[in-house]
N, C-alpha and C positions, 0 to 999 in steps of 0.2 A: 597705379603704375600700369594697369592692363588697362584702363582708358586710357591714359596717352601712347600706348602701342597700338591699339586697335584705331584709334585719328590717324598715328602715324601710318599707317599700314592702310588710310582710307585716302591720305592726302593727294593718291593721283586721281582719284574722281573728281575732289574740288574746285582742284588748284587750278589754274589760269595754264594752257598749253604757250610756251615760248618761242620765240621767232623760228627757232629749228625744228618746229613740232617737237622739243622735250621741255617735260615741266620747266617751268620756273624756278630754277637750284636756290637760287637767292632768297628768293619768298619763303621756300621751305626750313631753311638755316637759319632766316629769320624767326618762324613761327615754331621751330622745335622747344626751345626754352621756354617759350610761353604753354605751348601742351603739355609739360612735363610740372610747369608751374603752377601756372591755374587749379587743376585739380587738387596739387598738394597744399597748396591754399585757401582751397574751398572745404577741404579738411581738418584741416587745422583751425578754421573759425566759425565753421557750422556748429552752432550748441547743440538740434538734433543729430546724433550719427547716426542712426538709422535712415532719417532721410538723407542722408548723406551717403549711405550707402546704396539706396535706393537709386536716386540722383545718378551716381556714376556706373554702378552697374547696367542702371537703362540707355546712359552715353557707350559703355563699351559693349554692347548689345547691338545699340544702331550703328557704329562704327563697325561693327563684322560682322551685320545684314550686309552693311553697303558691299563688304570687302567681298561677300560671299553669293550677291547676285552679280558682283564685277565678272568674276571667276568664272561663273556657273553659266 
């Protein structure tokens, strides 16, 4: 769950700027179900959980570096 908050909370460095210079709302609506899925999925069929744990803690890790030299 705190990887796909720490994506969600990185998705305006990614994301594509839109015609009005604001993100892309669509693409984000789009991709929220899938950040919230993915991981719970990679969860649930990973045999090792440790690297599973490993795995997502280094995703929500890099997700709030990015957040955190956006800000800084």
């Amino acid at each position: 769950m705190l990887a796909s908050l720490a994506t969600m909370a990185a998705m305006p460095l990614w994301l594509p700027a839109g015609a009005g210079g604001v993100d892309d709302i669509v693409l984000a609506v789009v991709l929220t179900p899938l950040l919230w899925a993915v991981p719970f999925f990679y969860a649930c069929l990973e045999p090792e959980l440790p690297r599973c744990a490993a795995m997502l803690a280094g995703l929500t890790l890099g997700q709030a570096l990015l957040v955190a030299v956006a800000m800084g």
